[in-house]
The first five atom37 places (N, CA, C, CB, O) and aatype in JSON, in Angstrom:
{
  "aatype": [20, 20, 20, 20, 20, 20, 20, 20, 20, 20, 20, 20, 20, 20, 20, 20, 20, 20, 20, 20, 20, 20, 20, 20, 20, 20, 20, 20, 20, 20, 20, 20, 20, 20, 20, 20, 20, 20, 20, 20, 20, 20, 20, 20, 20, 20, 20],
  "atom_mask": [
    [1, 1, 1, 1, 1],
    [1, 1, 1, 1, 1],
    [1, 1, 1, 1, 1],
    [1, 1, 1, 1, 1],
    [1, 1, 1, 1, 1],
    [1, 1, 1, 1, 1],
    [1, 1, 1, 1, 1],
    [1, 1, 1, 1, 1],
    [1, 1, 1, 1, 1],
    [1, 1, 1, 1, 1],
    [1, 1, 1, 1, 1],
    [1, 1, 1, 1, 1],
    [1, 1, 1, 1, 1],
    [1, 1, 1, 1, 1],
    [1, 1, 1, 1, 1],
    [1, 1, 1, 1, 1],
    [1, 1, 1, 1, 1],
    [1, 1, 1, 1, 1],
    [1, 1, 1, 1, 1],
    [1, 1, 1, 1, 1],
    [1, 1, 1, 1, 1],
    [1, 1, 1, 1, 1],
    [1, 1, 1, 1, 1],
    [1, 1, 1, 1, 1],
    [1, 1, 1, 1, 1],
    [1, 1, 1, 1, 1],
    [1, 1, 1, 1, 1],
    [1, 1, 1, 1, 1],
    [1, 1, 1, 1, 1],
    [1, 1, 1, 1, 1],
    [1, 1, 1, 1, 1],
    [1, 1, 1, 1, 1],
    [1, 1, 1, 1, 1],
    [1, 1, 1, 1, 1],
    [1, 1, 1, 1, 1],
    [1, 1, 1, 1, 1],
    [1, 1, 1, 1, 1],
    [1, 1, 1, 1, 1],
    [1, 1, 1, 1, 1],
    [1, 1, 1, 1, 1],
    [1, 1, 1, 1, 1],
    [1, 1, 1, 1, 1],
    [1, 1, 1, 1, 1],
    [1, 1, 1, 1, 1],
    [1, 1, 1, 1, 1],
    [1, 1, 1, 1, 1],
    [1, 1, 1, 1, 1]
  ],
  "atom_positions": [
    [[-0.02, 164.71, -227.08], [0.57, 163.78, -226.13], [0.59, 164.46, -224.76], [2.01, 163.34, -226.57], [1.07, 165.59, -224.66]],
    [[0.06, 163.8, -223.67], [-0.07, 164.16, -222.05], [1.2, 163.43, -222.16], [-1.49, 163.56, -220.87], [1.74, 162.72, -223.0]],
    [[1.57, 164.02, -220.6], [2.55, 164.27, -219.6], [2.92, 162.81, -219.45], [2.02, 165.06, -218.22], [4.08, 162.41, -219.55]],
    [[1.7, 161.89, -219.17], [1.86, 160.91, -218.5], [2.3, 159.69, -219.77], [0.5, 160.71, -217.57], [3.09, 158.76, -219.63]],
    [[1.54, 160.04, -220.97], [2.4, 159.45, -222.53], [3.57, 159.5, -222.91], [2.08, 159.96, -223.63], [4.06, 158.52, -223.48]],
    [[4.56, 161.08, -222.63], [5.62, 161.23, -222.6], [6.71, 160.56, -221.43], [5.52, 162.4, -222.71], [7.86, 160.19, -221.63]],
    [[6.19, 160.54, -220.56], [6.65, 159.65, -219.88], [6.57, 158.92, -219.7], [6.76, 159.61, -219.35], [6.94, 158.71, -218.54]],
    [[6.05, 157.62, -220.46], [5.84, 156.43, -220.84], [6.74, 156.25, -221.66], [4.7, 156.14, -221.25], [7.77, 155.65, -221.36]],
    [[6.5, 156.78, -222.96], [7.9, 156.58, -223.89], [9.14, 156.96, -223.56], [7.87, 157.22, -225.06], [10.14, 156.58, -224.18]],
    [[9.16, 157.71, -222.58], [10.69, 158.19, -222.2], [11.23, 156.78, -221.31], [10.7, 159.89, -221.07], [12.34, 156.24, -221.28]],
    [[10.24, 156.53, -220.79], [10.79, 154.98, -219.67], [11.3, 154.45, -220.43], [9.79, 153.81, -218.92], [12.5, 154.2, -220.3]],
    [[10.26, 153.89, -222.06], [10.26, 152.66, -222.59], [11.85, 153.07, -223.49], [8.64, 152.24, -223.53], [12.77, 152.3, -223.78]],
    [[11.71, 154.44, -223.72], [12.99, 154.28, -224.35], [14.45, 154.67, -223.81], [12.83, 154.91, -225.41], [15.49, 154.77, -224.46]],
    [[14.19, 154.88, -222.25], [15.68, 154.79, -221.49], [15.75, 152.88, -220.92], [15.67, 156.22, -219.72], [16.77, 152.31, -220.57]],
    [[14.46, 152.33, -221.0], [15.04, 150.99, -221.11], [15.82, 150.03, -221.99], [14.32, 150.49, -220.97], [16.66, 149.19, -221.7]],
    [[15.19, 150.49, -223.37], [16.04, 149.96, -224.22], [16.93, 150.54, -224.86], [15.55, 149.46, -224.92], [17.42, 150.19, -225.93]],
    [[17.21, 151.67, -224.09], [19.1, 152.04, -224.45], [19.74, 150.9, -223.65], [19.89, 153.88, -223.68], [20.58, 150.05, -223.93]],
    [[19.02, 151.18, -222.55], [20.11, 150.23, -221.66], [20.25, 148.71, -222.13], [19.61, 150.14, -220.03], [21.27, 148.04, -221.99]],
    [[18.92, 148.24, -222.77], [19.45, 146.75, -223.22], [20.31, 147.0, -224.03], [18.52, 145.76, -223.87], [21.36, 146.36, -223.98]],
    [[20.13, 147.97, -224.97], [21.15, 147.97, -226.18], [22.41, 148.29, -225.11], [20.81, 149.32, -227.64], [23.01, 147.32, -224.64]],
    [[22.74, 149.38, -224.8], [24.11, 149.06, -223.89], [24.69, 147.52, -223.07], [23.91, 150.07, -222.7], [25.88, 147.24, -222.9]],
    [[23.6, 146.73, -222.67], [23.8, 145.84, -222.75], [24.9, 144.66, -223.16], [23.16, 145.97, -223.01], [25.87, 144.06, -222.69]],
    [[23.82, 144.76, -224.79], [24.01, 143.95, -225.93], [25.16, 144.04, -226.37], [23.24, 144.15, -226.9], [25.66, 143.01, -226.82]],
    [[26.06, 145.5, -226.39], [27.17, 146.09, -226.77], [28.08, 145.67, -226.19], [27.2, 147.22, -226.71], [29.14, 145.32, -226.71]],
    [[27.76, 145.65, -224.87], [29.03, 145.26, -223.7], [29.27, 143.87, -224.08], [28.59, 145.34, -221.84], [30.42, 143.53, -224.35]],
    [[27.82, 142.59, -224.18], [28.27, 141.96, -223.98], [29.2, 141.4, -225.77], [27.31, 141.33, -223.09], [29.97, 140.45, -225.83]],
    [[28.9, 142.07, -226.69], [29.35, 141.71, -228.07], [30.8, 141.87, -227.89], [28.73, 142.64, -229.3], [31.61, 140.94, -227.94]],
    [[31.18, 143.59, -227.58], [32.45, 143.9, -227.32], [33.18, 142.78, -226.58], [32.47, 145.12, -226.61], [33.98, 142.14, -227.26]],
    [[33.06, 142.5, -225.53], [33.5, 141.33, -224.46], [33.65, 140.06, -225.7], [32.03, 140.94, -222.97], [34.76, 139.52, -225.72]],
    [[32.8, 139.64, -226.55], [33.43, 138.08, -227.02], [33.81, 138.64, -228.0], [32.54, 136.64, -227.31], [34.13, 137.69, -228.71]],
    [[34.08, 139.83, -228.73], [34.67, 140.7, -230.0], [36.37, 140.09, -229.39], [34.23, 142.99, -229.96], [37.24, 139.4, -229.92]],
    [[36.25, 140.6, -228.32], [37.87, 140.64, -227.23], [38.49, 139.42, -227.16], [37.68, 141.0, -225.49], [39.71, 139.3, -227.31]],
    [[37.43, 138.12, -226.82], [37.45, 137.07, -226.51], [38.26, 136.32, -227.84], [36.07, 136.71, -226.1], [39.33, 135.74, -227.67]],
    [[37.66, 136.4, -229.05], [37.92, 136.25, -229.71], [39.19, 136.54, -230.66], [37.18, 136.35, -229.72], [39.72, 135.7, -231.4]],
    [[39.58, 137.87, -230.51], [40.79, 138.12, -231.01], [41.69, 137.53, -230.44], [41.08, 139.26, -231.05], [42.65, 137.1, -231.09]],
    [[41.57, 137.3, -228.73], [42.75, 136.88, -228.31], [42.91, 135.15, -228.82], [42.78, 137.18, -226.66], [44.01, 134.63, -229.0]],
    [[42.04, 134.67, -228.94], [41.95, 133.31, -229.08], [42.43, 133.21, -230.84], [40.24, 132.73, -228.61], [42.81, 132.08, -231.18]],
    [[42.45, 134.23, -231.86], [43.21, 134.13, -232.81], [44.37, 134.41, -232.59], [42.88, 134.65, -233.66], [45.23, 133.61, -232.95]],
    [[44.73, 135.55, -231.98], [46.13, 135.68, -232.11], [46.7, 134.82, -231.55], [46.64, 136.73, -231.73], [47.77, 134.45, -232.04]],
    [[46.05, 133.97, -229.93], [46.87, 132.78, -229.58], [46.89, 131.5, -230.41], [46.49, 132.39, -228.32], [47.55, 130.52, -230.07]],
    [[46.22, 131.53, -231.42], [46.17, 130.35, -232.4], [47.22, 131.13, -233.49], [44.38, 129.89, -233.06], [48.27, 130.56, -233.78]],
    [[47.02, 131.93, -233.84], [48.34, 132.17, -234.96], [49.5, 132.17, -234.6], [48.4, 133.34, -235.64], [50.32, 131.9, -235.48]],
    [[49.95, 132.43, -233.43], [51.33, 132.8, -233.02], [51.76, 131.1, -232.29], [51.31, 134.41, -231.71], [52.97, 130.85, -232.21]],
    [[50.88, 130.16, -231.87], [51.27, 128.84, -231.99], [50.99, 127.87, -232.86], [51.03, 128.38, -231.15], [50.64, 126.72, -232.59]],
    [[51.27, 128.66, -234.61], [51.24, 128.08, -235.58], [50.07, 127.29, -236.07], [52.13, 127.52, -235.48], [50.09, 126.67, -237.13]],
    [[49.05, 127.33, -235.25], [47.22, 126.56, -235.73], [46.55, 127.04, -236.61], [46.01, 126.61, -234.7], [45.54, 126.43, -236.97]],
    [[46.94, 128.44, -237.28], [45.97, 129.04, -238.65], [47.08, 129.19, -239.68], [45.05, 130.77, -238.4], [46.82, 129.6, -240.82]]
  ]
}
């Protein structure tokens, strides 16, 4: 592998950390979304 191969895969794979960081943020975020929307449904008696 040349210089210029390794640094090809190094791009391709600091890009898709970042989607995956992404993907994470945005899961975490409706993970959040979601709890609150149970606990505000359990605590006004809806589950």
């Amino acid at each position: 592998m040349n210089d210029t191969e390794a640094s090809a895969q190094l791009d391709a794979l600091s890009a898709e950390t970042q989607r995956l960081a992404g993907v994470y943020a945005r899961q975490s975020a409706a993970l959040a979304e979601l709890q609150q929307a149970l606990l505000h449904r359990a605590f006004a008696g809806e589950l």
